[in-house]
C-alpha positions as MATLAB code, in Angstrom:
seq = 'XXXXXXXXXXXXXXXXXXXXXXXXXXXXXXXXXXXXXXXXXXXXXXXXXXXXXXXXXXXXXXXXXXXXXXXXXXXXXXXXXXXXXXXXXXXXXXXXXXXXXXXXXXXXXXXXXXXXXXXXXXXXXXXXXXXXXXXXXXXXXXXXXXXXXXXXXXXXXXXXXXXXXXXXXXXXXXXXXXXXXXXXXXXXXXXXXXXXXXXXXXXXXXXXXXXXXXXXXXXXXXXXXXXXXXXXXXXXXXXXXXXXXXXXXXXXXXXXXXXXXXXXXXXXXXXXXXXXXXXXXXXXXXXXXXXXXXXXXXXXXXXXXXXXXXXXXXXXXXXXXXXXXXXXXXXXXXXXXXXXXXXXXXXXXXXXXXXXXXXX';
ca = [
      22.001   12.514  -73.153;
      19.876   15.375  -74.840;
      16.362   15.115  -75.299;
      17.031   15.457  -79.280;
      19.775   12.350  -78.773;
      17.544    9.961  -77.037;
      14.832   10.649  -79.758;
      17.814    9.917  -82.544;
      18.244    6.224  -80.449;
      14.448    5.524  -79.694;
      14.024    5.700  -83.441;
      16.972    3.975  -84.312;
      15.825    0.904  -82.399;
      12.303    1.175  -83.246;
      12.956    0.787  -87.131;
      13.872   -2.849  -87.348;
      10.545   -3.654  -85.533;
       8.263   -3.274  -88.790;
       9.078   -6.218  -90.539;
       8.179   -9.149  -88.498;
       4.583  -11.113  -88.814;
       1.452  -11.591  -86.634;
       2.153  -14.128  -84.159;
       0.468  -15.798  -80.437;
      -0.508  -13.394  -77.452;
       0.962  -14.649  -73.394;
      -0.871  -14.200  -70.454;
       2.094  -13.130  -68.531;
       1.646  -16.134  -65.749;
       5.289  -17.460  -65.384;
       7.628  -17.976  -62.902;
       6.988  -15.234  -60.125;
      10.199  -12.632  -59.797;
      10.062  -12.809  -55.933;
      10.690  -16.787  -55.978;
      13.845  -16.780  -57.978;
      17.477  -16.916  -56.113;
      17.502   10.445  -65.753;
      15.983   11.532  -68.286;
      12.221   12.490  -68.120;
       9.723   10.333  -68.961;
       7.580   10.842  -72.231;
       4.396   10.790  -70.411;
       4.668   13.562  -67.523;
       1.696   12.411  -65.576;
       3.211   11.407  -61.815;
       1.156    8.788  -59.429;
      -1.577   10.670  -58.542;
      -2.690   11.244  -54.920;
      -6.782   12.385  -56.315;
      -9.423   10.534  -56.272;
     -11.309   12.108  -58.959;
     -11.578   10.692  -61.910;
     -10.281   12.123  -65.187;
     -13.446   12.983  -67.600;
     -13.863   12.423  -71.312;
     -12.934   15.417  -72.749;
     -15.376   16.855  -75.117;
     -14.032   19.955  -76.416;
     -12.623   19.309  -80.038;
      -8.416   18.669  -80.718;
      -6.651   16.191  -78.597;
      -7.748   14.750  -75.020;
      -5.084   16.012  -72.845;
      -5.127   12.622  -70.866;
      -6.500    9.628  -71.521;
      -5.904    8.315  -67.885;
      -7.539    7.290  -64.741;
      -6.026    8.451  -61.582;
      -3.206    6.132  -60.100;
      -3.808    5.705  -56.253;
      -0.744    6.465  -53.962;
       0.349    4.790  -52.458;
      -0.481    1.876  -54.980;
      -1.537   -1.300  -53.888;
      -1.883   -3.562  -57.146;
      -3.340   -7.196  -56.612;
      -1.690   -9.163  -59.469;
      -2.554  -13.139  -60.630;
      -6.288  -11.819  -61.983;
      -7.581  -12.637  -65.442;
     -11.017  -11.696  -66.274;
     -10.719  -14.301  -69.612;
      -9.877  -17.018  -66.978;
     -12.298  -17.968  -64.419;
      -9.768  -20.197  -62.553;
      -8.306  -16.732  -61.470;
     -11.259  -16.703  -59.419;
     -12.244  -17.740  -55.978;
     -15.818  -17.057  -56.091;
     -17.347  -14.701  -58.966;
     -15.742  -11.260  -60.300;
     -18.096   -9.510  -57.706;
     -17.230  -11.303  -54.447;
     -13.564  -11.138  -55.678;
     -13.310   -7.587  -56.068;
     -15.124   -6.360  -52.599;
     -12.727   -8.418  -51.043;
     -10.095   -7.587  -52.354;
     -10.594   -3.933  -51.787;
     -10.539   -5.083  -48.192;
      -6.390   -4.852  -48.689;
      -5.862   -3.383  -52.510;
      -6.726   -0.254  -54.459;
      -6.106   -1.666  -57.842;
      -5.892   -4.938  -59.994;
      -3.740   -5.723  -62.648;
      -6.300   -7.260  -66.140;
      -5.589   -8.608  -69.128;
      -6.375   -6.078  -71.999;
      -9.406   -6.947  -74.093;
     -12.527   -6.975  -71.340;
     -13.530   -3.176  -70.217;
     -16.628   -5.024  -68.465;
     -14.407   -6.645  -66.251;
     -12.565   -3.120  -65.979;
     -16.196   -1.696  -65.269;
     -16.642   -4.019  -62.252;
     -13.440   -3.691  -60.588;
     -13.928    0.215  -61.322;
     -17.457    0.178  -59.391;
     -15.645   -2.326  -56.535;
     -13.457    0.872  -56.023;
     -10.276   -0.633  -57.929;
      -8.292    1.063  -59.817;
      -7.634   -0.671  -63.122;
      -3.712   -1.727  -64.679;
      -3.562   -3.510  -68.270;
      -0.687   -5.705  -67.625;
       0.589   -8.139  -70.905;
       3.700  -10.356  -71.816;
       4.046  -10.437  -75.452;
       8.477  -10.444  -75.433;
       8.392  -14.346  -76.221;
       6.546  -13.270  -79.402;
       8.465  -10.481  -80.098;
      11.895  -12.376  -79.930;
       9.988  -15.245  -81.667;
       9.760  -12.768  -84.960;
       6.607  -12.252  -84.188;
       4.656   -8.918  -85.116;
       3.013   -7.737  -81.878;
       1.970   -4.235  -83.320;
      -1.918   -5.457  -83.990;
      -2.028   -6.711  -80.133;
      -0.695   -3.205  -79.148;
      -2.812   -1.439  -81.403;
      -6.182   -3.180  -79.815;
      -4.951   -1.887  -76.404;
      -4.488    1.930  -77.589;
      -7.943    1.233  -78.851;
      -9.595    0.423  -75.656;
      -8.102    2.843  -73.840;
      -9.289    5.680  -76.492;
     -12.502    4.439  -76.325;
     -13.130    4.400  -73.041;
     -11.204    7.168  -71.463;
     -10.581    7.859  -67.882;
     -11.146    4.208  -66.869;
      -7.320    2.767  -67.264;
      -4.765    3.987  -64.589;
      -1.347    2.677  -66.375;
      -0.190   -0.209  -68.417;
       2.351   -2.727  -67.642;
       4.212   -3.687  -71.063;
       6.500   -7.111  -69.181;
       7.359   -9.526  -67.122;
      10.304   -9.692  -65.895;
      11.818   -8.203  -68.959;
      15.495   -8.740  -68.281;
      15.340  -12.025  -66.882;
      16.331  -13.605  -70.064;
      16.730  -10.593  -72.254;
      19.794   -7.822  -72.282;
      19.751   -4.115  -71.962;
      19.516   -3.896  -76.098;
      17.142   -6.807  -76.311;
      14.995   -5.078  -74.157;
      15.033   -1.672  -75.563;
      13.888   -2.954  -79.029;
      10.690   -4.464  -77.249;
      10.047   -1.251  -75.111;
      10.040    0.819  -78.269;
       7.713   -1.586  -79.647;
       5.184   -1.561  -77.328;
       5.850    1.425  -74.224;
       7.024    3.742  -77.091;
       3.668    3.055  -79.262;
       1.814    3.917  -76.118;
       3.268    7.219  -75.163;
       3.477    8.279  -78.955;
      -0.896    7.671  -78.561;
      -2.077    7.326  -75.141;
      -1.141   11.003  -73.447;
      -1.047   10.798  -69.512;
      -1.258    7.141  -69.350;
       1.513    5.693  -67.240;
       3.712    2.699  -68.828;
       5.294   -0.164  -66.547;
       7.661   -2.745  -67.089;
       8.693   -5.600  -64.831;
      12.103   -5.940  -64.220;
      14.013   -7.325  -61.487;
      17.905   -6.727  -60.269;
      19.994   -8.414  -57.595;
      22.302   -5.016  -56.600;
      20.056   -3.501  -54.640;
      20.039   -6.028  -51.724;
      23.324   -8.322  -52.632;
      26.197   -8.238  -50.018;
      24.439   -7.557  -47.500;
      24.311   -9.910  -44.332;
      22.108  -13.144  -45.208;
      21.656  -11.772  -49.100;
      22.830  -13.286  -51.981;
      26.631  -12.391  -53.359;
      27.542   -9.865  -55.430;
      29.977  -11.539  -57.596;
      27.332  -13.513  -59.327;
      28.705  -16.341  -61.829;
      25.183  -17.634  -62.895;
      24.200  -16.877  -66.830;
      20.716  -16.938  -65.326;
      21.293  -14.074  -63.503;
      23.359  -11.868  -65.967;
      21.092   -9.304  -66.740;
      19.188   -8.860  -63.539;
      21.423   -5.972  -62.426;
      21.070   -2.433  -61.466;
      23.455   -1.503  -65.061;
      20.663   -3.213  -66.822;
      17.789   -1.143  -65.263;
      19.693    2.083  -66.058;
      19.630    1.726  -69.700;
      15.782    1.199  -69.130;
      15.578    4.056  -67.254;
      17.925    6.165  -69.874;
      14.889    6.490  -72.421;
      11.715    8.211  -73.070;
       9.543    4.862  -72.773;
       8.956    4.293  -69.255;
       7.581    5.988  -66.418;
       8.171    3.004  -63.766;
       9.042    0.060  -62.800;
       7.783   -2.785  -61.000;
      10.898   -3.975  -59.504;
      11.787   -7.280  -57.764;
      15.343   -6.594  -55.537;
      15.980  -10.420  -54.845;
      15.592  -10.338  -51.083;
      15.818  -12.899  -49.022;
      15.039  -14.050  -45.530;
      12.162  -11.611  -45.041;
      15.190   -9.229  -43.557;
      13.014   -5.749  -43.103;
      16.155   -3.661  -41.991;
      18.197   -4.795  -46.081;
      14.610   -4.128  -47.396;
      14.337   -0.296  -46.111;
      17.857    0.498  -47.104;
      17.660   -1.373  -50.470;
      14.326    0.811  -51.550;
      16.403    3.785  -49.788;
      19.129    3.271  -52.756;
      16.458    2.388  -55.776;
      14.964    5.429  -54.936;
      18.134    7.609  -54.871;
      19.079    5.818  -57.999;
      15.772    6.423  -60.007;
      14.356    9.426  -58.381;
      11.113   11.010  -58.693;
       8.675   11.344  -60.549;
       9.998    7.795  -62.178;
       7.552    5.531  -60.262;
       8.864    2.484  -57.989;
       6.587   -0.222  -57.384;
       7.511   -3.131  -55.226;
       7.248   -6.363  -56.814;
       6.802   -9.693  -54.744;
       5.734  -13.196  -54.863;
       6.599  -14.376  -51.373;
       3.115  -13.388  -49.600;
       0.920  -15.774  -51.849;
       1.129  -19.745  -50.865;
       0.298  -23.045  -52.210;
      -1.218  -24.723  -49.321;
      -4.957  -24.846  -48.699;
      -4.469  -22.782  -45.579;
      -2.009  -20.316  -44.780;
       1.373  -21.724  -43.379;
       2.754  -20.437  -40.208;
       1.188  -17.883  -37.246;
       0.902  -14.653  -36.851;
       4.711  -13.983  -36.239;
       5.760  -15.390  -39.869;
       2.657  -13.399  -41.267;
       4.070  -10.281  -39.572;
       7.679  -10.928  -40.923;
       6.068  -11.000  -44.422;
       4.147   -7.917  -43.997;
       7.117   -5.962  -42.829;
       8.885   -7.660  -45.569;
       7.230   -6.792  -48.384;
       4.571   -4.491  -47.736;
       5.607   -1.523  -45.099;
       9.480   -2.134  -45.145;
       9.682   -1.182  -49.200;
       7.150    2.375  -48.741;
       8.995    3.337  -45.673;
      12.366    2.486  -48.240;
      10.866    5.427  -50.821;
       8.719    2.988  -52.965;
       5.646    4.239  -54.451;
       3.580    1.416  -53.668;
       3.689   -2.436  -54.338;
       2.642   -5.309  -56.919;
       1.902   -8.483  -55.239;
       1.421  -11.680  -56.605;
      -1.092  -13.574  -56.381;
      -4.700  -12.964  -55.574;
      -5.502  -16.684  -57.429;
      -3.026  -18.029  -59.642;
      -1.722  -21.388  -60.916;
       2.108  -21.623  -61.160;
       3.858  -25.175  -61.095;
       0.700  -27.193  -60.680;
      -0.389  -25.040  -57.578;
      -3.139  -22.510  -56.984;
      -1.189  -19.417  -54.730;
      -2.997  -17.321  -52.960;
      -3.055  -14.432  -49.714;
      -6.517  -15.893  -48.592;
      -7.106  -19.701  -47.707;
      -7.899  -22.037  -50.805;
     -12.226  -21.510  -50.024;
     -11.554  -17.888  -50.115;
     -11.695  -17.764  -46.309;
      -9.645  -14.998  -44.435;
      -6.243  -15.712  -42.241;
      -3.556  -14.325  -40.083;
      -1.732  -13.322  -43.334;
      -4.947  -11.646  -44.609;
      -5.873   -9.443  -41.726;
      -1.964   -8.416  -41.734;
      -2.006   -7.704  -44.895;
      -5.570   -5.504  -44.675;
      -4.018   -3.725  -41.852;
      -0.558   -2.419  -43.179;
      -2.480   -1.086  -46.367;
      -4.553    0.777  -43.449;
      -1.596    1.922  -42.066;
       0.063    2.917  -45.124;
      -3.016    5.517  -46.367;
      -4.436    3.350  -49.180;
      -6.643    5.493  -51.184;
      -9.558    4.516  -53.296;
     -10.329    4.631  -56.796;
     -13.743    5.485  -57.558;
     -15.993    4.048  -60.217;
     -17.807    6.076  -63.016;
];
């Protein structure tokens, strides 16, 4: 498809959008991907490896990025809201120096560029990360919630390293269903917020199914209908995204199906399209972490080293302190003390060159 024909269909989709009304805002804090069963991007700007960070500019005519540099590889804690203290073990402060202990960024809620500040100044490099489909499908109009984000990123330039627009988006939406909302909301941001990466969450079951101990790929559950790599492609086939955080259904901590399934995602959505690995299966419920060091090594493997030795650009993983199904998850133990899991987890982000962000 020509650059002048996917402009034609990003338009085309983007016109029905303007009539709907002002509806409810979602945190985004459902059901975690990891615990169920080419055209050029609009925004050139690749994950950075620098470490400087990208001035105001104050000559006169447009800023030529609005963007803070995105650390590679990326290590993005995810489960953090700054409007939500129960997101919190301790205080913003203790929760950011330790976290840096294993991540270089955290994923906020748009709205607080204090709590951006702080997790700037803990060396943390700062993702916007929303949920607003259920609206959107509702017949809601989401454009004033979008807006307010463009805003905060204008006004404080060089502080926000990329924005995740989803979810999960084709868990219970289609290819079409999800285009509409990306031109609502990823489309608004490249049309206004030059150099700023956009995310979405999406998940797919191709990469890993068929493979020994993986799920089938003959899948006969509606559930599952639109978690496929066909899906993903007609995501990837526009000018609205320049990633995604992707969840490849694996199962039984297998490292070896893990390597070879990020080998084929990245084959399949080359670079500079950004892959980030999204999982759940690290966090727990328990007050303390479950199992020894072995099962804390299988998980590491899993889901931190196996998917960046696969091609993956770096990883999402969920959740620094989160409620989900009437349980707090978590990487440390409930009273923020450190584990087995912990110090695994601290080391492979060693080992795979984890760069820092630095504050103003």
């Amino acid at each position: 498809m020509t650059a002048c024909a996917r402009t034609l269909v990003r338009w085309a989709l983007a016109v029905p959008i303007a009539a709907v009304v002002l509806g409810g805002c979602s945190q985004g804090g459902g059901r975690p991907a990891g615990r169920t069963s080419a055209p050029v991007p609009a925004s050139t700007s690749p994950v950075q490896a620098s470490t400087t960070p990208v001035p105001a500019s104050t000559a006169p005519g447009p800023i030529s990025s609005y963007a803070a540099p995105l650390p590679r590889p990326l290590l993005l804690a995810q489960g953090v809201s700054s409007a939500n203290p129960a997101h919190r073990f301790r205080s913003q402060a203790w929760d950011f120096a330790v976290m840096r202990e294993t991540f270089n960024a955290v994923a906020l809620l748009p709205g607080d560029q204090g709590t951006v500040a702080k997790a700037r100044r803990a060396g943390l490099a700062v993702v916007l990360e929303f949920d607003y489909k259920k609206d959107f499908f509702a017949g809601n109009d989401i454009s004033r919630k979008v807006q307010r984000i463009v805003e905060q990123v204008k006004s404080h330039p060089g502080t926000i390293s990329a924005i995740q627009v989803a979810d999960r988006l084709n868990q219970d939406y289609s290819a079409a269903q999800g285009l509409r909302y990306l031109a609502a909301t990823a489309g608004v941001f490249h049309g206004e917020l030059a150099g700023v990466p956009v995310f979405a969450s999406v998940g797919t079951r191709g990469l890993t199914c068929g493979f020994p101990g993986q799920s089938s790929c003959v899948n006969t559950d509606p559930r599952f209908q639109y978690e496929t790599n066909a899906t993903l492609d007609a995501f990837r086939a526009t000018e609205y995204l320049d990633g995604f955080v992707l969840a490849d259904n694996l199962k039984n901590n297998n490292e070896a199906v893990q390597v070879q399934a990020w080998r084929a995602a990245r084959a399949r959505w080359p670079s500079p399209f950004i892959l980030l690995s999204n999982a759940s299966q690290l966090s727990f419920p328990s007050a303390r972490q479950p199992g020894g060091q072995q099962a804390a090594a299988a998980l590491v493997t899993a889901y931190m080293t196996g998917p960046v030795r696969g091609g993956a650009d770096g990883l999402a993983l969920w959740a620094w302190h989160q409620l989900y199904q009437g349980s707090v998850y978590t990487f440390l133990d409930k009273g923020g003390s450190t584990n087995t899991l912990w110090r695994a987890m601290a080391a492979a982000s060693a080992s795979l060159g984890l760069t820092r962000e630095p504050g103003p």
